[in-house]
N, C-alpha and C positions, 0 to 999 in steps of 0.2 A: 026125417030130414029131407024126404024127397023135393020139399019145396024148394033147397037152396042149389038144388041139382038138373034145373032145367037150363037150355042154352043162353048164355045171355043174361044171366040175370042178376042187376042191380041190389047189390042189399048193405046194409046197413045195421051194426051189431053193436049195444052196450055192454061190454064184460064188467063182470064187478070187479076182478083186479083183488087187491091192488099189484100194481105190475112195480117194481122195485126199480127204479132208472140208476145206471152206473155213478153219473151225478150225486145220486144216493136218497133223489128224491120218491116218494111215492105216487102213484097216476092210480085213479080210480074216481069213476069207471075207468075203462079205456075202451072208447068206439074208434069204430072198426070199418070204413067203407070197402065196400068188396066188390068184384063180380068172380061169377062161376059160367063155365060153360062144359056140356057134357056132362056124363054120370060117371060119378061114385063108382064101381067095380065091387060084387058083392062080398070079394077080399080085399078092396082096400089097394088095389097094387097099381090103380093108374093115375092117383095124384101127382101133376105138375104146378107147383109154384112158380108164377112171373114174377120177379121183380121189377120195378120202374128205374127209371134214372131221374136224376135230382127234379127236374120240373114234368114228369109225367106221371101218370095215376092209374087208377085201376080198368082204367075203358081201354085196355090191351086189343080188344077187337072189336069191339061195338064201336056208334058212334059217340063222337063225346058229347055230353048234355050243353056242354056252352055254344062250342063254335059247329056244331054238326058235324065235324072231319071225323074220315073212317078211323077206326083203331088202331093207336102209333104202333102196331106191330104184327097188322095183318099179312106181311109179309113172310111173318113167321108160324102164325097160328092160325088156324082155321083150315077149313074143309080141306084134304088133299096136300095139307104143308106140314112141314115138322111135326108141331105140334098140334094134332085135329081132335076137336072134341067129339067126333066121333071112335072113338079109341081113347083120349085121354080125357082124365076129369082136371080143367083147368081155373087154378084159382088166380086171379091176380086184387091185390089188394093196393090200398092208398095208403103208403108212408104212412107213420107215427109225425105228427111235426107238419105235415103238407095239411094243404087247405080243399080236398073233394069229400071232406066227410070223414076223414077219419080225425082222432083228437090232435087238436094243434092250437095256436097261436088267437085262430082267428074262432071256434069255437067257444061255447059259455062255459065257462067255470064254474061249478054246481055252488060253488060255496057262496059266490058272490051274484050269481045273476049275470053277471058279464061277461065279453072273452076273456080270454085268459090274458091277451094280449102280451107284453114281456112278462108278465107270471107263468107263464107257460115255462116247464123246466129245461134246461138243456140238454137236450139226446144224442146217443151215439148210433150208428147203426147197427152194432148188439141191441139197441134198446127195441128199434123196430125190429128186428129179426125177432127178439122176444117177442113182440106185440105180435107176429105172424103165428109166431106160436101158437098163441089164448087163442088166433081163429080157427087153427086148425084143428086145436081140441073142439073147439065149438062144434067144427063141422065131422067132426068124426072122424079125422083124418090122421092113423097113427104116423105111417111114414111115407114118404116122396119118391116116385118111380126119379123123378128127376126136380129140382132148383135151377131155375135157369135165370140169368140178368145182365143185359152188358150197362157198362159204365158204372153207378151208384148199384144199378141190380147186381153186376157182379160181383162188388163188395159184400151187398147182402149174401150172395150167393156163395162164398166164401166164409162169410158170417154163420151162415147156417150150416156147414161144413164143420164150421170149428166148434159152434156154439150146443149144437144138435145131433151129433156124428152120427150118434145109430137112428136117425129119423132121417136119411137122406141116403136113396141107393146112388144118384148122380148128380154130378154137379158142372153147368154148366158155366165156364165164365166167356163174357164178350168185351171187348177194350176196355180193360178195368186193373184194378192197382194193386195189392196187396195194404198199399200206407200213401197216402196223401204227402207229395214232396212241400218241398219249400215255394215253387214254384207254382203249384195247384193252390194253395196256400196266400199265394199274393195275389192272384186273379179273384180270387173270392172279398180278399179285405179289402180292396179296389170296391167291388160288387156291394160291399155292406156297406161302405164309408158313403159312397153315393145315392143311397138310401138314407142313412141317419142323418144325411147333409141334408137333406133334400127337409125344410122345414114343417110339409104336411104330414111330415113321419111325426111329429108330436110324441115324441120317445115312447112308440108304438099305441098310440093309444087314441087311434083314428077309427075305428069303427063306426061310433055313435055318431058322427058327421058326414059317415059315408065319401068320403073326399081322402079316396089315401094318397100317399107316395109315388104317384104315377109315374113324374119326371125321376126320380132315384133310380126306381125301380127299371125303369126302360131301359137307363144307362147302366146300368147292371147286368140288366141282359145281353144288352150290345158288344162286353165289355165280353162276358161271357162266352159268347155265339162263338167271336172270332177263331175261340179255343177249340169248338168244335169242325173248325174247318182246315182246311190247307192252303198253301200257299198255290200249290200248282191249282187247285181247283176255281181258289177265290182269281188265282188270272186266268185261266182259263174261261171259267165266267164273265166276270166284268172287266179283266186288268183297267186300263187307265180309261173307258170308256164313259163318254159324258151321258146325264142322265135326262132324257127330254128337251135337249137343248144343243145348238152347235157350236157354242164359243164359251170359255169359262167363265161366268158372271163377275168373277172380283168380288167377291161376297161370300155371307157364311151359308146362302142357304145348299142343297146335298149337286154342289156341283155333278160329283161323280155317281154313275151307277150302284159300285159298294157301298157308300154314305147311305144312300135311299132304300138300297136293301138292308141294313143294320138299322136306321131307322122304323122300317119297316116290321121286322122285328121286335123288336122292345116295345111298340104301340101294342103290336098285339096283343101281347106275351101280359100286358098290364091288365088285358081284360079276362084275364083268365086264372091269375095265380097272384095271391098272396104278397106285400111283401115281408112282413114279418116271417111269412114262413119260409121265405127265401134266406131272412137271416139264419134261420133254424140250421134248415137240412144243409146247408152250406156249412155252417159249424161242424155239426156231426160230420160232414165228409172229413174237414180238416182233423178230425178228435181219431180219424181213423187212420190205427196202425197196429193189425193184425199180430203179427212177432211183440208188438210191447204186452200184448193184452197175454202172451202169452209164454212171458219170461222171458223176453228178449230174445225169442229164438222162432223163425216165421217156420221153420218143418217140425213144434211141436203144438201147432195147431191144428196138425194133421194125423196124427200118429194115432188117436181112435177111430172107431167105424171103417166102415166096411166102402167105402164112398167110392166111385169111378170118378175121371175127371176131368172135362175136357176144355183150352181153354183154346179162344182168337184173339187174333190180334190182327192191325192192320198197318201197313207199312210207313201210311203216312199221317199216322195219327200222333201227334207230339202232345198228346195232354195227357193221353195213359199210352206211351209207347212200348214196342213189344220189346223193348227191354223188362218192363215192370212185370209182363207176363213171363218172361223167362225165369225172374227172380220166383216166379210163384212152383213154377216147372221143378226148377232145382231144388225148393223145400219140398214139393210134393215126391217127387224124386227119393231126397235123404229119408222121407216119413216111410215109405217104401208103400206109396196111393199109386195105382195106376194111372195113368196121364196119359192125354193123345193132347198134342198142340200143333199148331199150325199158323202160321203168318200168309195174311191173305193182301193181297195186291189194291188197289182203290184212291182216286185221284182224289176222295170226298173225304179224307180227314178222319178224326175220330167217329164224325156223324156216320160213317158208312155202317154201322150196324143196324141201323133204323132205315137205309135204304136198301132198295135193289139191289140183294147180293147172292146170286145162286148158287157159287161158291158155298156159302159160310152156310145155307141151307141144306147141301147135299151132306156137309160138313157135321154139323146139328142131327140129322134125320141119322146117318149111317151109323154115330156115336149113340142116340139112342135107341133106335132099334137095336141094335151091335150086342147090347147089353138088357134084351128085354127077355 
């Protein structure tokens, strides 16, 4: 297996499966896109698991194949930070459902020649944790120094806590939820609705024209983004500030600053990602809630394994606020899991774990070394 064990490196895996989805449908194969960076350990004891959040992929540190930007999470991983592949064997894989390669929406369905397109079945994030599973048997990988993920990754990260106890010695969560409110819930169906409105969505089934959902999909995003940010930051950035011009046009085109960057956003976002599988992973977020999966009671998802646990939060993040992470605290708590938490300070919203935060690195690094 030394070949999937070099820094960096791109791979791509068909399992035979079949993988049993909660839905109750069956997947096989199930591919698998991945990277690795760093080695194996010839015990087996420095596997870390990345998870992504809902529109990120497996290029956690490399550059990404479409747009060339460095890896959404070099901040965290790489030479000298938390997580170094020089010391750790790090995997991060692409979603179940997402569109860099691994199986989804916009891949071919062996049975017909096609994508799968809305025949692709509906997933939960157990379904991908499972699918993380099949890789890690692939790659030799019995259990995990640490699971680390914020936002969607966290859930995974939690997922794989509940779903895999004795294959995880840590578990890292970063502004993430334990269950999907009503409220996460309505931003998403906003997100879909402007998608399946949007008429080149062709009730998913825009591949062969190459012409998808661009306008849906942007407004999706847009719609999105906002949630990722904060109020003091987005004024502190733009407040009421006119955008390339000195008087306000009387017109719809992006008078303001915020308009042109929200715009801005969603164009991009179009060239990079799916939107069928935007309807997907979106679903699974909303399908997700931990304590139902587990008899109604979120501290007996935790009661096997041996797991450490540490979670963040950020103070001005109102999409997974450190309320949700408390509520995670207190069942880990009753479960009687070790837990270290902390609420970290940041004018950038929920996005602040994907940026510059030395904080939450010192934070990360002390927890796992702490326990190495």
């Amino acid at each position: 297996m030394n070949h999937d064990r070099r820094f960096g490196l791109a791979r791509q895996v068909a399992l035979p499966g079949p993988l049993r989805l909660d839905g109750g449908a069956l997947l096989s194969p199930v591919e698998i896109a991945y990277e690795t960076y760093g080695t194996l350990a010839p015990d087996g004891g420095n596997a870390v698991l990345i998870c992504h959040a809902l529109t990120g992929d497996q290029h956690v540190a490399s550059p990404h194949p479409r747009t060339g930007k460095p890896g959404w999470w070099t901040r965290l991983v790489g030479p000298g930070k938390p997580i170094d592949p020089a010391r750790d064997f790090v995997i991060c894989s692409n979603v179940l459902g997402s569109c860099m390669g691994s199986s989804g929406p916009a891949l071919t369905n062996p049975a017909t020649g096609r994508p799968y397109a809305m025949g692709f079945p509906v997933i939960t994030i157990r379904d991908m944790v499972r699918a993380q599973g099949l890789l890690l048997d692939h790659l030799g990988v019995v259990t995990l120094k640490a699971v680390v993920g914020g936002s969607m990754g966290g859930m995974q990260a939690l997922s794989w806590a509940a779903t895999f106890p004795h294959r995880v010695r840590a578990c890292v969560v970063i502004a993430s939820t334990a269950r999907h409110s009503a409220q996460n819930i309505a931003f998403h169906e906003v997100g879909r609705q402007s998608i399946m409105a949007d008429p080149k969505w062709r009730g998913g089934d825009y591949y062969a024209d190459q012409d998808p959902p661009a306008a849906g999909l942007a407004v999706a995003r847009m719609a999105a983004h906002i949630t990722y940010l904060s109020e003091a930051g987005l004024t502190e950035k733009f407040g009421r500030k006119l955008q390339a011009r000195d008087a306000k046009g009387f017109g719809f085109d992006a008078d303001f600053q915020v308009e042109s960057y929200l715009r801005h956003q969603g164009l991009s976002f179009v060239d990079r990602f799916d939107a069928n599988s935007y309807l997907y992973i979106t679903r699974a977020l909303d399908y997700f809630d931990l304590a139902e999966e587990h008899g109604g009671l979120l501290a007996n998802a935790f009661r096997a394994g041996q797991a450490r646990f540490c979670l963040v939060s950020f103070d001005t993040d109102w999409l997974y606020p450190t309320l949700e992470s408390r509520h995670i605290v207190q069942a880990l708590n009753a479960a009687g899991r070790p837990v270290s938490f902390v609420e970290l300070s940041s004018p950038y919203g929920h996005d602040a774990f994907l940026l510059e935060a030395p904080e939450m690195n010192r934070v990360i690094h002390g927890f796992l070394e702490g326990g190495a």
